[in-house]
CHARMM-style PDB file with segment names, atoms N, HN, CA, C and O in Angstrom:
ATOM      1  N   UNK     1      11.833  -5.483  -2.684  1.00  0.00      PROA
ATOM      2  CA  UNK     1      10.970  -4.311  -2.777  1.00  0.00      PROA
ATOM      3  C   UNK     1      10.631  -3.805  -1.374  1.00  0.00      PROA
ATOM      4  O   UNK     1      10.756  -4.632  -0.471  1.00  0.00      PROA
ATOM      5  N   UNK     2      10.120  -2.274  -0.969  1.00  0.00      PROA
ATOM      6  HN  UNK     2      10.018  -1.602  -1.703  1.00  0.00      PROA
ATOM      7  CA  UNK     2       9.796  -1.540   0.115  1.00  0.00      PROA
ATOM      8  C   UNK     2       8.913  -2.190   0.362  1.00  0.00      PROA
ATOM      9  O   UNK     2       8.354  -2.806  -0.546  1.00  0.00      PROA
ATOM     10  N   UNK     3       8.495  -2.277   1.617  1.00  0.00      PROA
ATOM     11  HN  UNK     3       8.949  -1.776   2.354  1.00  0.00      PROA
ATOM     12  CA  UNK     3       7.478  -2.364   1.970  1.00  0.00      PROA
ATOM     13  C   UNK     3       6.740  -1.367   2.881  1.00  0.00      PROA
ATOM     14  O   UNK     3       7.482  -1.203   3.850  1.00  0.00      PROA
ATOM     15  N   UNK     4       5.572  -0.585   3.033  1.00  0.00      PROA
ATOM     16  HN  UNK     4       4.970  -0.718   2.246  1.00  0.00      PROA
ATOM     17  CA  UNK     4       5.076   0.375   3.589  1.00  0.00      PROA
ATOM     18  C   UNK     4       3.833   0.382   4.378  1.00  0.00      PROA
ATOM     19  O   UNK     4       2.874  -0.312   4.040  1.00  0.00      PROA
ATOM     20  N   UNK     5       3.810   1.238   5.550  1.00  0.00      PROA
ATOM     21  HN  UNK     5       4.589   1.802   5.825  1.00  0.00      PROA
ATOM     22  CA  UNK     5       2.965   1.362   6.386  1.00  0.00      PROA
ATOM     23  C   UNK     5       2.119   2.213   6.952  1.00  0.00      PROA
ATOM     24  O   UNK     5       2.567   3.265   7.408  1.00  0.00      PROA
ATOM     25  N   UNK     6       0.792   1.928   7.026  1.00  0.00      PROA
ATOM     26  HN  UNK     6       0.429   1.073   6.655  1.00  0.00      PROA
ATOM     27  CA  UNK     6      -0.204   2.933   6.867  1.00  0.00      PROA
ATOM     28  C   UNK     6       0.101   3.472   8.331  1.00  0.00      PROA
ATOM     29  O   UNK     6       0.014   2.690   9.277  1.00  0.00      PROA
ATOM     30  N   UNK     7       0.410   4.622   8.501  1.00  0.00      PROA
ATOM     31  HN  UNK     7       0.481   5.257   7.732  1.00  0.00      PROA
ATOM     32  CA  UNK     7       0.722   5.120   9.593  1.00  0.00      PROA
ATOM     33  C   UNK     7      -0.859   5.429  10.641  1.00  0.00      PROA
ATOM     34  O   UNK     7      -0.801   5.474  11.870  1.00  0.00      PROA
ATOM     35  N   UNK     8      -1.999   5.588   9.955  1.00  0.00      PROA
ATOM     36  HN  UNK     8      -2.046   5.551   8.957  1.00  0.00      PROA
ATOM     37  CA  UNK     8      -3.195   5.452  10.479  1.00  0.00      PROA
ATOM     38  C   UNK     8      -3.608   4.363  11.531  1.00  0.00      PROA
ATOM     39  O   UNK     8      -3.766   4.410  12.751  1.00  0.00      PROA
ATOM     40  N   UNK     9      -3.755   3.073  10.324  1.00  0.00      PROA
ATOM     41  HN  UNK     9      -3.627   3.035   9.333  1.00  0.00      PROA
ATOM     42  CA  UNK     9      -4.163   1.725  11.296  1.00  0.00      PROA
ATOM     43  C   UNK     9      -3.202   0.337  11.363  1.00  0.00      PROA
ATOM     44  O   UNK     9      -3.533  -0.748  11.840  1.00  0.00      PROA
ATOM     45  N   UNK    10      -1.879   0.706  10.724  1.00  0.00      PROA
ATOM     46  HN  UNK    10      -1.609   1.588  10.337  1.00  0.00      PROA
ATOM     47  CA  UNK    10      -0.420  -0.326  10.976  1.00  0.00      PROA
ATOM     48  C   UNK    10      -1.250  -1.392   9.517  1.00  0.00      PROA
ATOM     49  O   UNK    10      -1.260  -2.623   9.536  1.00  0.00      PROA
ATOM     50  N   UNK    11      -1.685  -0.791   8.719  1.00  0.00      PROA
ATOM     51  HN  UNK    11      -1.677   0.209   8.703  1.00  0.00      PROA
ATOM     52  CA  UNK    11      -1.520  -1.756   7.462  1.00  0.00      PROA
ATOM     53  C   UNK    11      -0.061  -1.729   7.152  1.00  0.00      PROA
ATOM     54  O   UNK    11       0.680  -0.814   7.513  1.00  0.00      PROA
ATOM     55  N   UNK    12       0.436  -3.089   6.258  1.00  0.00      PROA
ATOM     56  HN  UNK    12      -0.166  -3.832   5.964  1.00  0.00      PROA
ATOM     57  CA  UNK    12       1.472  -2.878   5.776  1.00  0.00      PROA
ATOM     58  C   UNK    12       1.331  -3.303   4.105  1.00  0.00      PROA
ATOM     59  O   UNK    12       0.823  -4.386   3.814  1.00  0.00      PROA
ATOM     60  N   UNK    13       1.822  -2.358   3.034  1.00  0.00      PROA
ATOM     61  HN  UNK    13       2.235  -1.479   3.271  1.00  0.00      PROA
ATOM     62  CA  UNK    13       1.720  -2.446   2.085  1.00  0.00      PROA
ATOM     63  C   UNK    13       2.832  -3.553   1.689  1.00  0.00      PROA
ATOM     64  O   UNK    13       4.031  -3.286   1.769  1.00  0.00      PROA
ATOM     65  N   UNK    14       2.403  -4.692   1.298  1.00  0.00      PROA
ATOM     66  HN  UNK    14       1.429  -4.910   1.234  1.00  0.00      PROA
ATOM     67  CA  UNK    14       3.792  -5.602   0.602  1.00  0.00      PROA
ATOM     68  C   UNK    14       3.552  -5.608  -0.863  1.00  0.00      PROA
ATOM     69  O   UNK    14       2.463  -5.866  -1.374  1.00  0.00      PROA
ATOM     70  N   UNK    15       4.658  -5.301  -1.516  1.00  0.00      PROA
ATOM     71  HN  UNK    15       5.543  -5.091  -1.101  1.00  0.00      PROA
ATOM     72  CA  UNK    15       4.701  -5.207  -3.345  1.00  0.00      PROA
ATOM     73  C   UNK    15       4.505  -6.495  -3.651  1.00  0.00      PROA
ATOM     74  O   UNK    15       3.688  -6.867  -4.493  1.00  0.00      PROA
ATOM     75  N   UNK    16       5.391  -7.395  -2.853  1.00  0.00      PROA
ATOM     76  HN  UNK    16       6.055  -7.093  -2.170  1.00  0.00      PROA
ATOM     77  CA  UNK    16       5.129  -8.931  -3.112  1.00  0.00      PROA
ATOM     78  C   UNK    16       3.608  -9.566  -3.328  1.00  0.00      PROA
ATOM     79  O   UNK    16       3.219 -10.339  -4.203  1.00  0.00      PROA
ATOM     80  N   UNK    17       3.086  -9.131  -2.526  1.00  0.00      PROA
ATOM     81  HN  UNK    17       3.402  -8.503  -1.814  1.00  0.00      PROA
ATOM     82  CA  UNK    17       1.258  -9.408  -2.116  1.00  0.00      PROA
ATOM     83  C   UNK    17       0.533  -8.586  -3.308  1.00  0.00      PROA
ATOM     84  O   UNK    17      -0.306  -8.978  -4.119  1.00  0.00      PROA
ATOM     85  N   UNK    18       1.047  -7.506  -3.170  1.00  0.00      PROA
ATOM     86  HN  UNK    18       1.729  -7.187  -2.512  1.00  0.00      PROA
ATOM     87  CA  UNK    18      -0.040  -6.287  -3.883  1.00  0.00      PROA
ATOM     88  C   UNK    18      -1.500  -6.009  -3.407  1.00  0.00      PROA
ATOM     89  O   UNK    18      -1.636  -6.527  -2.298  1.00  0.00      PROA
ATOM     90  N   UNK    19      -2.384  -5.532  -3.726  1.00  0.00      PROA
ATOM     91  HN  UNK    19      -2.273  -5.111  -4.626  1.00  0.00      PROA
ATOM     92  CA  UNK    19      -3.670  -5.575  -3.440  1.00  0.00      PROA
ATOM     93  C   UNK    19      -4.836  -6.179  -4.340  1.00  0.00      PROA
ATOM     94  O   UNK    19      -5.582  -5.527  -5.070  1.00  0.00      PROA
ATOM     95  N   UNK    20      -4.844  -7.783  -4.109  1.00  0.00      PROA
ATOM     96  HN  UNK    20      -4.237  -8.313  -3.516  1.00  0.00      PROA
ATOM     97  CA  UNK    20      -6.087  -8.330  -5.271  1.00  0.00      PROA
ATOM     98  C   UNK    20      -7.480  -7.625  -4.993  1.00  0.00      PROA
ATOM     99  O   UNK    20      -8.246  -7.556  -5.954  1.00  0.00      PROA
ATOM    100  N   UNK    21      -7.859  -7.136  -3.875  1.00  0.00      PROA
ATOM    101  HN  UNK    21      -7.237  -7.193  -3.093  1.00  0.00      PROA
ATOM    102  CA  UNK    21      -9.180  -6.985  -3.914  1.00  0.00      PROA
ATOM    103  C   UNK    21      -9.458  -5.000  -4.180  1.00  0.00      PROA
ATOM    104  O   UNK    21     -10.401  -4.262  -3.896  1.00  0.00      PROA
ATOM    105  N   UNK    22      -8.087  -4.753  -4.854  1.00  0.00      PROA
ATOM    106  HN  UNK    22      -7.321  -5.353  -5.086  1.00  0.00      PROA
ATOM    107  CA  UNK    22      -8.495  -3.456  -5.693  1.00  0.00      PROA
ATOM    108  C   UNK    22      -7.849  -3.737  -6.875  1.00  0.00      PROA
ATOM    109  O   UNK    22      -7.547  -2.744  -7.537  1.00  0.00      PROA
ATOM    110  N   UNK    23      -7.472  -5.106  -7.445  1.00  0.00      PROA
ATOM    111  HN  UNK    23      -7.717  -5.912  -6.907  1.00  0.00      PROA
ATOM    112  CA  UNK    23      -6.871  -4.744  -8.418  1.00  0.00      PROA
ATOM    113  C   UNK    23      -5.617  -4.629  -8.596  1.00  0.00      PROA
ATOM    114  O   UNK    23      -5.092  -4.671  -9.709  1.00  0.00      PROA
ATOM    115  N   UNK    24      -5.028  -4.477  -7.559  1.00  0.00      PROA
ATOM    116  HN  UNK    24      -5.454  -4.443  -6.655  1.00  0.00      PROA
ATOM    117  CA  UNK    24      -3.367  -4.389  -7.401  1.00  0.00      PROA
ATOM    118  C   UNK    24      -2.778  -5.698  -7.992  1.00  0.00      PROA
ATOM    119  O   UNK    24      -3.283  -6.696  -7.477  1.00  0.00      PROA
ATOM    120  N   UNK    25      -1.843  -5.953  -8.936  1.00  0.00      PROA
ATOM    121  HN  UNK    25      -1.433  -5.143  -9.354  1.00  0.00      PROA
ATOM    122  CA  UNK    25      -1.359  -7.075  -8.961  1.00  0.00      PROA
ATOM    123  C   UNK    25      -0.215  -7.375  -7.796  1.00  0.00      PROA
ATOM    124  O   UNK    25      -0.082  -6.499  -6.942  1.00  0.00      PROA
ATOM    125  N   UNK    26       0.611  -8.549  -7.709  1.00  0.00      PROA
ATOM    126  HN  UNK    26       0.503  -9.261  -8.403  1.00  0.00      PROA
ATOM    127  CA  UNK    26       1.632  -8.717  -7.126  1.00  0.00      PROA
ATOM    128  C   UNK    26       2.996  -8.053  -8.046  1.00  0.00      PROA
ATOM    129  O   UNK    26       2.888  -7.677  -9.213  1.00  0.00      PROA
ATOM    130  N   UNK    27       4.285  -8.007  -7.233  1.00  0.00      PROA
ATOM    131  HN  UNK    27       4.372  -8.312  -6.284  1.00  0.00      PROA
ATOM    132  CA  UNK    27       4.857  -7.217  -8.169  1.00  0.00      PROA
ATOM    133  C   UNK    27       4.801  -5.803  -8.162  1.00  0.00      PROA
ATOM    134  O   UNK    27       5.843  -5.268  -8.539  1.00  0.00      PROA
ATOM    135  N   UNK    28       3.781  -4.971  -7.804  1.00  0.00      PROA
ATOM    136  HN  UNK    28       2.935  -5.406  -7.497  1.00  0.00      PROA
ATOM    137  CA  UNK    28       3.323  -3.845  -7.982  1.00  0.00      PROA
ATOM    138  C   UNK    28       4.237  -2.432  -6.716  1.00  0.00      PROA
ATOM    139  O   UNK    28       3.900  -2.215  -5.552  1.00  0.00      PROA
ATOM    140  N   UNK    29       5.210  -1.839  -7.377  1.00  0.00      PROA
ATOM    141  HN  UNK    29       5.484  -2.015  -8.322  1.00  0.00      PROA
ATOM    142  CA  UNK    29       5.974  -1.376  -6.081  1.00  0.00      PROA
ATOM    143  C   UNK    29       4.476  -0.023  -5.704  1.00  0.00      PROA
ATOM    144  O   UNK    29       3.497   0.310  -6.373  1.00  0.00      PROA
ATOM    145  N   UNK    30       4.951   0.379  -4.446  1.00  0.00      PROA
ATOM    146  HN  UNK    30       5.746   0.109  -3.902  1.00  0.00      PROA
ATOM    147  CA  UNK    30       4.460   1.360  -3.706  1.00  0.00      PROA
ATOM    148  C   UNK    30       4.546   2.685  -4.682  1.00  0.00      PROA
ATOM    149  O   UNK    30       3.558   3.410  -4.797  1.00  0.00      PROA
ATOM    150  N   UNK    31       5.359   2.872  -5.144  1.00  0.00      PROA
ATOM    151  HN  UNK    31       6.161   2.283  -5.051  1.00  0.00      PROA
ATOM    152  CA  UNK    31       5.509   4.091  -6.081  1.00  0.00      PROA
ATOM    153  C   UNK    31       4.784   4.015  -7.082  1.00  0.00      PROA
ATOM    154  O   UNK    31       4.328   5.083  -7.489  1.00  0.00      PROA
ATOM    155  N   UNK    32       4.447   2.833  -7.775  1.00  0.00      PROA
ATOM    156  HN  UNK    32       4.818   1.965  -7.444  1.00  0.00      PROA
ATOM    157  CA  UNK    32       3.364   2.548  -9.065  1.00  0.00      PROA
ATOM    158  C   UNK    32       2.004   2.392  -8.785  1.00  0.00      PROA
ATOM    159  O   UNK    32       1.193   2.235  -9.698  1.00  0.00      PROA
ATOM    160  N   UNK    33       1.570   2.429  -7.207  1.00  0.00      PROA
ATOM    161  HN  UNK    33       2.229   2.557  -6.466  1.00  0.00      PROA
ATOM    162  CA  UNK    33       0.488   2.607  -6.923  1.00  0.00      PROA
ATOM    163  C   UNK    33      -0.483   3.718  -7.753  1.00  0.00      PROA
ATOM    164  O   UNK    33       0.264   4.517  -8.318  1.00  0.00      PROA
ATOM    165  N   UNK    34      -1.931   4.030  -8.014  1.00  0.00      PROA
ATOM    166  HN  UNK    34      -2.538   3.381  -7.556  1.00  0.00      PROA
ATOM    167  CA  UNK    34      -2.184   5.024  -8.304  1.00  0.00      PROA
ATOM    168  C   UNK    34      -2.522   5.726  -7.230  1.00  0.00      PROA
ATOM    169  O   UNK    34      -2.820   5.355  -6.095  1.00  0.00      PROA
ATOM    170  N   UNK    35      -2.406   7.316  -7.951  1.00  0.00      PROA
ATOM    171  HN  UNK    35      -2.164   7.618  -8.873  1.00  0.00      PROA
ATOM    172  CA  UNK    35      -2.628   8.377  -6.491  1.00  0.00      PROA
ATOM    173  C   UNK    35      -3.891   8.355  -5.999  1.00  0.00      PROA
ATOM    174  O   UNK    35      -4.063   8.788  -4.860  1.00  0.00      PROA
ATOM    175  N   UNK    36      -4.812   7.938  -6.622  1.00  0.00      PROA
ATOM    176  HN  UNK    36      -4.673   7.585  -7.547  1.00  0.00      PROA
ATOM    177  CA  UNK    36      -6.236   7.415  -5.806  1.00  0.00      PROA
ATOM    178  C   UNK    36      -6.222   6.269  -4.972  1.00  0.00      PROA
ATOM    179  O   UNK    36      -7.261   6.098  -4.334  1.00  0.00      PROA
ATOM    180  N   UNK    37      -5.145   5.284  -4.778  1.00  0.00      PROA
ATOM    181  HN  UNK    37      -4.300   5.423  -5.296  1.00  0.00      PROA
ATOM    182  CA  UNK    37      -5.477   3.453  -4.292  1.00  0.00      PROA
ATOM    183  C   UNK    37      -5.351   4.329  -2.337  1.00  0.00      PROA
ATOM    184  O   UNK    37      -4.674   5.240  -1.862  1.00  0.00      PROA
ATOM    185  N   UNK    38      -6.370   3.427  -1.814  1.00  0.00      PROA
ATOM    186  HN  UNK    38      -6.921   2.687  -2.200  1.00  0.00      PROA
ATOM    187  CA  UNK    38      -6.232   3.841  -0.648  1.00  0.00      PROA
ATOM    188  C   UNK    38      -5.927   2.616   0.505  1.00  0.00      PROA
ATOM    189  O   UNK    38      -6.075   1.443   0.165  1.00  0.00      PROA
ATOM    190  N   UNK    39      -5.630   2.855   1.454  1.00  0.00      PROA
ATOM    191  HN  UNK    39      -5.510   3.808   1.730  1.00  0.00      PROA
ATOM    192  CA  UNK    39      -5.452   1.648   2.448  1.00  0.00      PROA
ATOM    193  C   UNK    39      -6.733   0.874   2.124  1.00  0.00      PROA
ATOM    194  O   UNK    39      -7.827   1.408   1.937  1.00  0.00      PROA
ATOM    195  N   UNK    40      -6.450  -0.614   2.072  1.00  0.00      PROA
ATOM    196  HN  UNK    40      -5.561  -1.048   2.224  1.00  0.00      PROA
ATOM    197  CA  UNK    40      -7.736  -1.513   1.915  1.00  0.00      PROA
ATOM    198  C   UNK    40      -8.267  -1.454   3.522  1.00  0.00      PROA
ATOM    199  O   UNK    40      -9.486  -1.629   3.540  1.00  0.00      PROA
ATOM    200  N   UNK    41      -7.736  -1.269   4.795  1.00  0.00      PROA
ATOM    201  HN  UNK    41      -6.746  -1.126   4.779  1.00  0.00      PROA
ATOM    202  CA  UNK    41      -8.611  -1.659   6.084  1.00  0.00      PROA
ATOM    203  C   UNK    41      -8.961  -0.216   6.772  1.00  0.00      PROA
ATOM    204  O   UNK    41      -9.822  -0.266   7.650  1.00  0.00      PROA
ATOM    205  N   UNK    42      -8.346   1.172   6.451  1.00  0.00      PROA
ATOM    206  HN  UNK    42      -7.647   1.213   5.738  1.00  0.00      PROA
ATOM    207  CA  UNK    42      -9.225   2.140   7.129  1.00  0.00      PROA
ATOM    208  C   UNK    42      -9.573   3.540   5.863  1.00  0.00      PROA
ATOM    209  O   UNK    42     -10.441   4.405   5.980  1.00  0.00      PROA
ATOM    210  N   UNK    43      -8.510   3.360   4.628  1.00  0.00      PROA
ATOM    211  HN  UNK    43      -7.805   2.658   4.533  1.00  0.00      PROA
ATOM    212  CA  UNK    43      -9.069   3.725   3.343  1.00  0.00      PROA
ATOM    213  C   UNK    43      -8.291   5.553   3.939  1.00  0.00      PROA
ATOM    214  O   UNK    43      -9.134   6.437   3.789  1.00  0.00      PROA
ATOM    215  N   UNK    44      -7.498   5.858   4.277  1.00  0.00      PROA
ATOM    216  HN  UNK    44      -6.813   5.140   4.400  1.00  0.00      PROA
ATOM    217  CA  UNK    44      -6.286   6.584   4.033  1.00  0.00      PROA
ATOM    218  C   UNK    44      -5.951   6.765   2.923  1.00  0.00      PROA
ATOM    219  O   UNK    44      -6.213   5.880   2.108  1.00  0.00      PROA
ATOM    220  N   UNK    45      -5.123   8.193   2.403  1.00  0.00      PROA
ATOM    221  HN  UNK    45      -4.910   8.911   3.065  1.00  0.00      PROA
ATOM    222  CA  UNK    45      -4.592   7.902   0.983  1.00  0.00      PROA
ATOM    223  C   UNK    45      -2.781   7.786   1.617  1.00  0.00      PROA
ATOM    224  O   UNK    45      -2.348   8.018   2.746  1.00  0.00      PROA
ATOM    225  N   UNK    46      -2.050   7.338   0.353  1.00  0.00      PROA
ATOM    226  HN  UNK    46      -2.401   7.150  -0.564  1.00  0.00      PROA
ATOM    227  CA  UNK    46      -0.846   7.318   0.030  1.00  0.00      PROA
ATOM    228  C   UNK    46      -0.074   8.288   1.233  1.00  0.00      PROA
ATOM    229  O   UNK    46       0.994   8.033   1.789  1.00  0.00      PROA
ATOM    230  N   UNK    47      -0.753   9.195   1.397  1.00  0.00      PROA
ATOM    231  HN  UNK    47      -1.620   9.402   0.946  1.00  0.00      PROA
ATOM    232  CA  UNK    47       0.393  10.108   1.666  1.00  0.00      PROA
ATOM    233  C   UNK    47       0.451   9.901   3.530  1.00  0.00      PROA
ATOM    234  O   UNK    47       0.862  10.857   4.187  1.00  0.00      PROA
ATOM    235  N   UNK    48       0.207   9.181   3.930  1.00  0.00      PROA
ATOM    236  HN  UNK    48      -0.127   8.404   3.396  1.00  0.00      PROA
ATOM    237  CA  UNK    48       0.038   8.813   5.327  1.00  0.00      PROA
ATOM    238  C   UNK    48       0.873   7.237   5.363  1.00  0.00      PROA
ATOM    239  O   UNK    48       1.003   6.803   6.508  1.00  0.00      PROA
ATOM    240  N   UNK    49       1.301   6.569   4.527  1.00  0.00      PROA
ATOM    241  HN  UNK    49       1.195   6.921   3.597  1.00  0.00      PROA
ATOM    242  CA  UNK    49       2.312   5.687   4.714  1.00  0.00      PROA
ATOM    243  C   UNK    49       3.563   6.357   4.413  1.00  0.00      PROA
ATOM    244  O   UNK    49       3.944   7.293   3.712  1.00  0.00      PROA
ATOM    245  N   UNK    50       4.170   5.301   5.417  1.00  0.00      PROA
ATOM    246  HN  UNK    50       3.859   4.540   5.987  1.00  0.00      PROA
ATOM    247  CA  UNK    50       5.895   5.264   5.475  1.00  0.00      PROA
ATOM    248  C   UNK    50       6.739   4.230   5.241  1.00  0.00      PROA
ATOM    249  O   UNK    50       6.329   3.095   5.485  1.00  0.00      PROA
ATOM    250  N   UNK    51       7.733   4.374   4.857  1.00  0.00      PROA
ATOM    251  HN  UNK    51       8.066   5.296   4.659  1.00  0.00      PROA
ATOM    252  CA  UNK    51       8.490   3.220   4.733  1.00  0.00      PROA
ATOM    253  C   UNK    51       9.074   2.177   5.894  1.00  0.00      PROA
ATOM    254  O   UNK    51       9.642   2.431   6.956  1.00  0.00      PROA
ATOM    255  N   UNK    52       8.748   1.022   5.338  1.00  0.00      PROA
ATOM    256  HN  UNK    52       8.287   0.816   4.475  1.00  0.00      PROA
ATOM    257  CA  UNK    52       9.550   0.331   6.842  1.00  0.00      PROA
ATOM    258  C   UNK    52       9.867  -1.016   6.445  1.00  0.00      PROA
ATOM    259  O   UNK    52       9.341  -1.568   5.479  1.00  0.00      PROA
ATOM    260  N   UNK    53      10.803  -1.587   7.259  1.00  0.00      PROA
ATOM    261  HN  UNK    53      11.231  -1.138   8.044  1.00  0.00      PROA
ATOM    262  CA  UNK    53      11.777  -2.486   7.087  1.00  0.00      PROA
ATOM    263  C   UNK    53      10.581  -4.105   6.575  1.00  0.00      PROA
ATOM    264  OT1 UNK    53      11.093  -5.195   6.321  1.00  0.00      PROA
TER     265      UNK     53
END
């Protein structure tokens, strides 16, 4: 799975991890995110990450 990066503060979104402390399960790709979930460390939306290796 992608993994993605908050171009704001260098979070990196891993599908593997997901986000437990919103609820995110593991498993969960970047695209199935909802359009409200925001960076957990500076709270950005979606549209400010990028993809990266």
């Amino acid at each position: 799975m992608k993994k993605f990066l908050c171009t704001a503060c260098g979070y990196i979104y891993d599908p593997e991890v997901g986000d437990p402390d919103a609820g995110i399960d593991p498993g969960t790709s970047f695209e199935d995110l909802p359009d409200d979930w925001v960076c957990p460390l500076c709270g950005v939306g979606k549209d400010l990450f990028e993809e990266t290796d």
